[in-house]
C-alpha positions in Angstrom: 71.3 83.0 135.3 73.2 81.0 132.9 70.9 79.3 129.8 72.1 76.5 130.4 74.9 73.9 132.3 77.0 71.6 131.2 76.0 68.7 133.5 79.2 66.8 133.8 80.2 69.5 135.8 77.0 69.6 138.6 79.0 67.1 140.6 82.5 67.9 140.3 84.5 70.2 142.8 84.9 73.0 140.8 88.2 75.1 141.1 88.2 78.6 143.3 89.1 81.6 141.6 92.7 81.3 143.0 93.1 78.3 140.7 92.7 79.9 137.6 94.7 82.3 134.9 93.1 85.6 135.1 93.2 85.4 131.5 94.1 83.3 128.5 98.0 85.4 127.7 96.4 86.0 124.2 98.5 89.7 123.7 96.0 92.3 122.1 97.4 93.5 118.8 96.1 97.2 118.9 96.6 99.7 121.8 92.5 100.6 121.5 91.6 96.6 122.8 92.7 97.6 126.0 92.0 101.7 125.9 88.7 101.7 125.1 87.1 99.7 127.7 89.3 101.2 130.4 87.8 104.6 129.5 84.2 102.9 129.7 85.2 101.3 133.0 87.1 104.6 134.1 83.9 106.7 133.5 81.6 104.3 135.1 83.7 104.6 138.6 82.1 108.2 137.8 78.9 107.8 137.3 78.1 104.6 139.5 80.6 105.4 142.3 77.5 105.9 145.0 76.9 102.2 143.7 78.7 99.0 145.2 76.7 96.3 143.1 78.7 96.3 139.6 81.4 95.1 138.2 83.4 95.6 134.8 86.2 93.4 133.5 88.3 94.6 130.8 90.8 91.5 129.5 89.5 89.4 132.2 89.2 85.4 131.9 85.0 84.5 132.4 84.9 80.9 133.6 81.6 79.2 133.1 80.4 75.5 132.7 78.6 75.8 129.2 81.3 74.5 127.4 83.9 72.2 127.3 85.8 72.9 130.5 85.3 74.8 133.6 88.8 75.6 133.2 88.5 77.0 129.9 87.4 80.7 129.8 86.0 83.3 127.7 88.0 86.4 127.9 85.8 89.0 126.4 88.0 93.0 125.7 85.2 94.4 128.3 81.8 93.2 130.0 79.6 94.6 132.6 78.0 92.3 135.5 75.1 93.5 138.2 74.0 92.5 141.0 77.5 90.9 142.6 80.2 93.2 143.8 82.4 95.9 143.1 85.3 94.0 144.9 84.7 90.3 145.5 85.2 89.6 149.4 87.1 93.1 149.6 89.1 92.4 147.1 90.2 92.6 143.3 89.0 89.7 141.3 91.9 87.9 139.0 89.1 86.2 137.0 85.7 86.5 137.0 84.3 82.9 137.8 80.5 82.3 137.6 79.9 79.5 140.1 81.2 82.3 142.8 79.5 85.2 141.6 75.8 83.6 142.1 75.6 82.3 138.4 75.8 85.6 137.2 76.7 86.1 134.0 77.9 89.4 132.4 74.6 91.3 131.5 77.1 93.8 128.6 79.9 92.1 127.0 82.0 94.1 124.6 84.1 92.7 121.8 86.5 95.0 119.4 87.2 93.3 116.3 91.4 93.3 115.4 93.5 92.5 112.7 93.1 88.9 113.0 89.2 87.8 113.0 88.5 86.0 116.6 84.9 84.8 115.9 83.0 87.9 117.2 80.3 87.2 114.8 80.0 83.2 115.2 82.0 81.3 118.0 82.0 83.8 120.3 78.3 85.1 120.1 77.5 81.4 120.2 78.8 81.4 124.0 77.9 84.2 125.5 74.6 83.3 124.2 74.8 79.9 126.0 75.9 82.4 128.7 72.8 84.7 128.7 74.5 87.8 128.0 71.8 90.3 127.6 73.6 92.6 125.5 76.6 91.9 122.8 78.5 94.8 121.5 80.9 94.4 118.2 83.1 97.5 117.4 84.4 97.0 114.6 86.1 100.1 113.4 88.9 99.1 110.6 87.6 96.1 109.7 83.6 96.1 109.1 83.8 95.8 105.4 86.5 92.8 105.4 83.4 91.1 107.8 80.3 92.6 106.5 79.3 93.9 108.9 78.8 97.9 110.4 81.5 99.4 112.6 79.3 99.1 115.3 76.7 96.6 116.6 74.6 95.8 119.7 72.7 92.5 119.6 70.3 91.7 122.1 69.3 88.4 123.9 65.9 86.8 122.3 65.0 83.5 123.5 68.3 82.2 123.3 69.1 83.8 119.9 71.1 87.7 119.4 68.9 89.8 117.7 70.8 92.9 115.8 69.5 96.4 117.3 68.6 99.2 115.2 69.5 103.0 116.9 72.9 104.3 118.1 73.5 105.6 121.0 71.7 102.2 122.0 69.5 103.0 125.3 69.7 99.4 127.4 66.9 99.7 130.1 67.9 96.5 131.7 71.8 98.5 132.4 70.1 102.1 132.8 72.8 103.4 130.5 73.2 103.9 126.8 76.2 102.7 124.5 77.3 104.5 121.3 80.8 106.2 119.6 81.7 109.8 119.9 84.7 111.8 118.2 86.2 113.3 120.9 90.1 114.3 122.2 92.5 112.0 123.4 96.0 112.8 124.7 95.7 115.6 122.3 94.5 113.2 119.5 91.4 113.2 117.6 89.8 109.5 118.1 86.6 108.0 117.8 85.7 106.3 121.7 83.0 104.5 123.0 81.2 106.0 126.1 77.8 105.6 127.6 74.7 107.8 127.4 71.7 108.7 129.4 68.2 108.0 128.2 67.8 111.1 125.9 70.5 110.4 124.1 72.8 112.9 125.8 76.6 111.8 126.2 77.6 111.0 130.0 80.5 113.5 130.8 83.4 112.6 132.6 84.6 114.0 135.9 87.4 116.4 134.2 85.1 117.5 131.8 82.1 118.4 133.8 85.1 120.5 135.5 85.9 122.4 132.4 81.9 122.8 132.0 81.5 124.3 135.2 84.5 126.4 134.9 83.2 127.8 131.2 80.4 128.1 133.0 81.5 130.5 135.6 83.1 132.2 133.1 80.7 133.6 131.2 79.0 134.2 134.6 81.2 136.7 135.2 81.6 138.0 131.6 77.8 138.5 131.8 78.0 140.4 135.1 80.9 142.4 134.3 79.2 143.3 130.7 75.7 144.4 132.6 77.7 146.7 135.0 79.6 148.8 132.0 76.5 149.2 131.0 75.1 151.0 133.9 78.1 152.9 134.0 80.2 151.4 136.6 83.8 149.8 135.9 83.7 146.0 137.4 88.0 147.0 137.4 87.4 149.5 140.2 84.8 147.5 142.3 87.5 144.9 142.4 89.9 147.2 143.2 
């Protein structure tokens, strides 16, 4: 539930979803702002897809009435919300607007730092404190030492203040999944990603790659089998044939 209300707003008709931007037109300047939570949404359609009470934004206005203006969002680069649903009414949200989503607020928001500083570390944490967002992640790959700060942090919620997390991948009981980096392959790239982890650490594998895995797998299956018969005498060549 939020922390707290602006109570100006208790008695005013607020606007319906359909009356708002679905975000704030603020371009992103790097192609990762908008990458990297896509992959983190794309693997959670994975993992989750038996589950219908979730919901992850990535470049999505958050209206609320902590601040200002109802009609003045917070549009975090990616946040996760439970308990409300996967498509709102059947449908794909354009915004994601508390006072119809039960006063939920996002429990995960993520922020990626850019080339211009946007307040990750004061204006915005601020907020989605006032929000009640359990978890706030910073990544902050090229920039950590211009903000002094670590490449990557996870503060969490303590009676209304963000408390800085020690550990990475960082298990989050409340979310059931943990959130770290990895070097992995891209496109045929080499590039550092964010993905989630289970509780022992282990990275959560995507759909293609647990493919590949079972494949390999099979592989050396057969290698195995084939490498026992030849040693009993028999050619696995001629049983096949």
């Amino acid at each position: 539930m939020l922390s707290s209300v602006n109570q100006s707003f208790v008695n005013q008709s607020l606007p319906r979803a359909d009356e708002l931007p679905c975000s704030d037109d603020t371009p992103v300047d790097n192609e990762d702002q908008n990458l990297l939570p896509n992959l983190l949404l794309l693997l959670l359609t994975h993992l989750w897809s038996d589950r219908m009470d979730w919901y992850f934004g990535v470049d999505m206005a958050v209206y609320h009435t902590t601040g200002p203006s109802p009609l003045v969002p917070i549009v975090p680069d990616g946040f996760l919300s439970l308990g409300v649903e996967r498509k709102k009414g059947g449908k794909s949200r354009r915004s994601y607007v508390l006072w119809e989503e039960q006063s939920i607020p996002p429990i995960l928001v993520l922020e990626m730092v850019s080339h211009q500083p946007g307040d990750e570390y004061t204006k915005k944490m601020d907020i989605y404190a006032r929000l009640g967002v359990l978890y706030y992640v910073i990544y902050n790959p090229e920039f950590w030492q211009r903000d002094r700060h670590q490449p990557f942090e996870v503060y969490k919620l303590d009676a209304g203040t963000y408390r800085l997390q020690i550990g990475e991948p960082y298990w989050m009981p409340e979310v059931g999944l943990g959130v770290g980096r990895y070097q992995g392959q891209l496109g045929g790239l080499d590039q550092e990603m964010l993905t989630w982890y289970d509780t022992h650490g282990n990275r959560h594998l995507s759909a293609e790659e647990q493919e590949r895995q079972r494949t390999e797998q099979e592989r050396q299956r057969v290698e195995r089998l084939e490498a026992y018969l030849r040693s009993q005498g028999i050619d696995p060549d001629q049983l096949l044939g």
